[in-house]
C-alpha positions, 0 to 999 in steps of 0.5 A: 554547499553543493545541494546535489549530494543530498538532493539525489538521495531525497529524489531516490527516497521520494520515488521509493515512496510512492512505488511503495505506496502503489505496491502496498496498495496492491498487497492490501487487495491480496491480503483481503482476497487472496482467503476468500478466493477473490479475484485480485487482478481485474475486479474493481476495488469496491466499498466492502460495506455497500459494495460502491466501485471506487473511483480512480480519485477514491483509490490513490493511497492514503491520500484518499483515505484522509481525504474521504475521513475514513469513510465511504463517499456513498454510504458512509461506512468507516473505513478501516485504518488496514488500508493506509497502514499496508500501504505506509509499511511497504513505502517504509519498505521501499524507502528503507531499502532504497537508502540503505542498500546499493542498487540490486540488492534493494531491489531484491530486499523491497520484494522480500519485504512486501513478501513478508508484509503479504504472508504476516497479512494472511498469517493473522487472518487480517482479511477475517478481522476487518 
């Protein structure tokens, strides 16, 4: 059995994911900052609890979040689950998008999907409730 049939699908979802997972990264900061009128693009990700920056180990996308067990490495706050849960969704987004539609359209499908991510994020107050 050739194993190129299904390799370039898994390559194809694999690198979806982890898009996903840097993007929802980013959607996570504008669903925090964007109520507070916080700047989203050139502050540093900080702790929100003791205010520590976070290192580029501290910011990979869930990884560090399971790594560090939910809490700040300097003061030891828990953490909350919103983090790796954005991030998830809009992997889930990108994958899902990547697999079941043809090239264009899943382009177009992933940035309505995190779109719809970010506006639900703000639409419950998510940034209020952390």
């Amino acid at each position: 059995m050739d194993p190129a049939p299904i390799a370039l699908p898994l390559l194809i979802a694999l690198a979806a994911g982890l898009i996903g997972l840097a993007v929802g990264s980013f959607l996570g900061v504008l669903v925090l900052r964007l109520p507070h009128r916080q700047p989203v693009a050139m502050a540093r990700s900080q702790c929100p609890h003791c205010g520590h920056v976070l290192r580029p180990g501290e910011l990979i996308p869930v990884a560090s979040w399971l790594i560090q067990r939910r809490r700040c490495r300097a003061c030891g706050a828990t953490l909350s689950a919103f983090y790796p849960v954005m991030e998830l969704a809009a992997a889930a987004v990108a994958i899902g998008a990547a697999v079941f539609l043809p090239w264009p359209e899943s382009i177009f499908a992933c940035l309505a999907g995190w779109a719809l991510l970010v506006a639900v994020g703000l639409a419950v107050g998510l940034a209020d409730r952390l």
